[in-house]
Structure formats: structure tokens, C-alpha cells
C-alpha positions as CSV (number, residue, x, y, z in Angstrom):
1,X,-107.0,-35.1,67.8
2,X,-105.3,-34.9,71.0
3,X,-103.1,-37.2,72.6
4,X,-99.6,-37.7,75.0
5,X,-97.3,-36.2,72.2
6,X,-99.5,-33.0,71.2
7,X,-97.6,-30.7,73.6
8,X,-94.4,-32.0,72.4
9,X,-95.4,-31.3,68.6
10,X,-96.9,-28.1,69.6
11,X,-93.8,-26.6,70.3
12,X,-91.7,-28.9,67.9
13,X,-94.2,-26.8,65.0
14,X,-93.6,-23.4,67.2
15,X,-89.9,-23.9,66.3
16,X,-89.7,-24.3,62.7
17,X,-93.4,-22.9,61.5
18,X,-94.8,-19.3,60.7
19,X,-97.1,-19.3,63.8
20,X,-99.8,-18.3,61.5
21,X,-99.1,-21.7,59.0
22,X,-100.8,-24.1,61.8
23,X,-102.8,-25.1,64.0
24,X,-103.5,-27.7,66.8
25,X,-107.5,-28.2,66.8
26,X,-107.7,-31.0,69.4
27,X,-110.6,-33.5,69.0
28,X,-113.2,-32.3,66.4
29,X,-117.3,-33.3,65.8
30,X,-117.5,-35.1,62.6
31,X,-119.4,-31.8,61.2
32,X,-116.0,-29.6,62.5
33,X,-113.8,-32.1,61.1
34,X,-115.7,-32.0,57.7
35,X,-115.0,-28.0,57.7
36,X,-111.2,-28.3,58.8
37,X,-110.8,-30.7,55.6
38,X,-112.3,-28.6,53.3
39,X,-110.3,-26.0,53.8
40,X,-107.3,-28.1,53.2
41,X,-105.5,-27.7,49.8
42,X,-103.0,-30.9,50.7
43,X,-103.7,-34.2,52.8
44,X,-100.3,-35.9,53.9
45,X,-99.9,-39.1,56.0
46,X,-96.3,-39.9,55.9
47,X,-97.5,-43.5,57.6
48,X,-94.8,-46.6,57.8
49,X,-97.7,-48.8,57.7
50,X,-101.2,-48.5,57.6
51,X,-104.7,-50.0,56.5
52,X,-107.1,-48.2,54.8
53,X,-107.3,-44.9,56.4
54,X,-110.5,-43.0,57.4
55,X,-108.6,-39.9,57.4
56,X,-107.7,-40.4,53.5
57,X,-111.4,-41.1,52.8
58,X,-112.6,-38.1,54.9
59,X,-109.7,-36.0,53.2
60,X,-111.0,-37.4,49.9
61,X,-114.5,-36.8,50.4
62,X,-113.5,-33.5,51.4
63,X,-111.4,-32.2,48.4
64,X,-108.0,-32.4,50.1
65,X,-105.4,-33.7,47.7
66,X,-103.7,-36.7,49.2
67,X,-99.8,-37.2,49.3
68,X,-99.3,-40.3,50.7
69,X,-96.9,-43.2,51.6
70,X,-97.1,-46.0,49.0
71,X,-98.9,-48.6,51.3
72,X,-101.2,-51.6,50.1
73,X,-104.0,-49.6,52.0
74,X,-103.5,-46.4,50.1
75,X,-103.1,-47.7,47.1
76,X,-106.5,-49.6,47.5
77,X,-108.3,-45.9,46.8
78,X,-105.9,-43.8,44.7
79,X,-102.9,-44.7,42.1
80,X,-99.9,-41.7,42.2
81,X,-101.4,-38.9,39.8
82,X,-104.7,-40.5,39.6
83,X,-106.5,-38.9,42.5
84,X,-103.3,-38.4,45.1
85,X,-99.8,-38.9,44.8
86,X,-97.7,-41.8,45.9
87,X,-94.4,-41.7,47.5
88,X,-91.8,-44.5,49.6
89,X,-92.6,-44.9,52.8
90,X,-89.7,-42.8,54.7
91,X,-88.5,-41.2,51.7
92,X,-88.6,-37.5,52.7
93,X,-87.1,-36.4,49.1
94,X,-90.2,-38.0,47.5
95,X,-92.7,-36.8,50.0
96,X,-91.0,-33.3,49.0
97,X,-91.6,-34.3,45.0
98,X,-95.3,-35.4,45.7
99,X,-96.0,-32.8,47.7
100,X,-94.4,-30.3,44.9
101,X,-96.4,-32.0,41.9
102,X,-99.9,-31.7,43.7
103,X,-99.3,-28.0,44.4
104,X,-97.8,-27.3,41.3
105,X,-100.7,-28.1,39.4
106,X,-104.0,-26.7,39.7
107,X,-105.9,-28.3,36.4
108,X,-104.5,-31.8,38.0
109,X,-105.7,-30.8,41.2
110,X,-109.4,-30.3,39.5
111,X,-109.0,-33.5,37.7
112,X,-108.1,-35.1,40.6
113,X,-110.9,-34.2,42.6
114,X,-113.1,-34.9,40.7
115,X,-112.1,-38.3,40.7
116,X,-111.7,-38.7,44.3
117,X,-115.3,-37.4,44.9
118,X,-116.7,-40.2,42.1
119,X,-114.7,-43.2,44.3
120,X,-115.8,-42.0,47.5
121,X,-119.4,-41.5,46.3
122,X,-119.1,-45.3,44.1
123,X,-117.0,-47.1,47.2
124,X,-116.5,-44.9,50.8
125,X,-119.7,-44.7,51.6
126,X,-120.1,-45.9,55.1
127,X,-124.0,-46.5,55.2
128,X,-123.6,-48.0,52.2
129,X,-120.8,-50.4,53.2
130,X,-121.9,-51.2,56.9
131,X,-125.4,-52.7,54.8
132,X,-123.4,-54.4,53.0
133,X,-122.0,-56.2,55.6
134,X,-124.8,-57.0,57.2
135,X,-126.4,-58.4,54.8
136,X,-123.5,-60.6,54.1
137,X,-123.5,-61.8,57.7
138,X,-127.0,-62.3,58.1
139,X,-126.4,-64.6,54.6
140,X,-123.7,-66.4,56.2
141,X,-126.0,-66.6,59.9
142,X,-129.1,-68.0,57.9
143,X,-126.2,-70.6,56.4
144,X,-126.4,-69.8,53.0
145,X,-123.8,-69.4,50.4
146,X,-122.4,-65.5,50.0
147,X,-122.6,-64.4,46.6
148,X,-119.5,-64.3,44.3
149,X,-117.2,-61.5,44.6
150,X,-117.8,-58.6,41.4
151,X,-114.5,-57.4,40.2
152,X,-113.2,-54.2,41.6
């Protein structure tokens, strides 16, 4: 997107990138970001902290193979080397590794795909979740019980 800081990491990327390795896109359509992400080979959030991301599930959905911080929210859609891999928040060593191991392996990269378009497809499906929820608040309006919880 865009934001106060994108001139200073434009020219923080202009000093330390081939200026044909990147690019600053600015603020995409949801059909532009979809093409962006599918020509991604890697998706990296390097995030402290963070929920779940839409950018993971869109970078999921997408094909890109997620390297990122080992956070309660990540860990909610992919387990390291089953569909992304994992790494310490602020540990630039094992950012380095994961990043190493999901480019160093293209039949893991299939596998993995695979796998991340079967969770998006059984669990990120944003029509399918926003019904959800509203059936579960009209439920709880009409003041009846929700239902139990099924296992994950």
C-alpha cells in the first residue's frame, strides 16, 4: 500500500536492491492485488506481533509460500513445513533459514500449496465466514443458545 514511510523505504530498497528485484505498487484493487500475489514465489511478514493476517490468507490463497514470524495468529493457519515456514519473531538468522528451506525446495513447495489452497478453500473463505457470523448473532439476538463449538 502506501503510507508516511514508503518514500523512506523506497530509497532504503534503492540502496541495497538490484533495481530490477522490486517494486513499490502503492494501493492495489483486490483483483490487482490477487495478480501481484500470484506472481509471488515467497510471502514474508517479519511481524513482532500480529492477529490473523489477511495478507497471509490472500498470499495463501494465492500460492505464495509464507515465511513467517512464529505468532499465535500465524500459527492458527500453517505449522513450519506444513504449508509455510515458522521462524522467532526478530530472529533474522532464522528468517534467513526459513526463507532458504522454502526456496530450496520445489516438491515441498508443491506439497505445500496444495495444502494451503485446501485450508483456505475449508476455513478463509470470507463469504463463508461473515454467514457464519451472522447467523450466530442473529441466534444470540433471537436469545437462543449458540450451538457447541466443532473441533478444529
Amino acid at each position: 500500500g502506501d503510507g508516511s514511510q514508503r518514500m523512506a523505504l523506497e530509497a532504503f530498497a534503492a540502496a541495497r536492491l538490484p533495481a530490477d528485484r522490486y517494486q513499490f505498487v502503492g494501493m492495489l484493487a483486490p483483483e490487482e492485488l490477487a495478480g501481484w500475489l500470484a506472481r509471488a514465489e515467497v510471502y514474508l511478514s517479519a511481524s513482532l506481533s500480529d492477529s490473523t493476517s489477511q495478507s497471509l490468507l490472500e498470499a495463501m490463497s494465492a500460492g505464495a509460500l509464507p515465511v513467517v514470524s512464529d505468532l499465535a495468529g500465524n500459527r492458527e493457519w500453517l505449522r513450519d513445513g506444513e504449508g509455510g515456514r515458522l521462524f522467532a519473531a526478530g530472529d533474522a538468522a532464522g528468517l534467513a533459514r526459513a526463507t532458504e528451506a522454502v526456496l530450496g525446495d520445489a516438491a515441498w513447495g508443491q506439497q505445500a500449496r496444495a495444502h494451503n489452497t485446501f485450508v483456505i478453500a475449508a476455513r478463509g473463505d470470507w463469504h463463508v465466514n461473515l454467514a457464519r457470523i451472522e447467523t450466530l448473532f442473529a441466534t444470540l439476538a433471537a436469545g437462543r443458545p449458540l450451538p457447541p463449538v466443532e473441533a478444529a
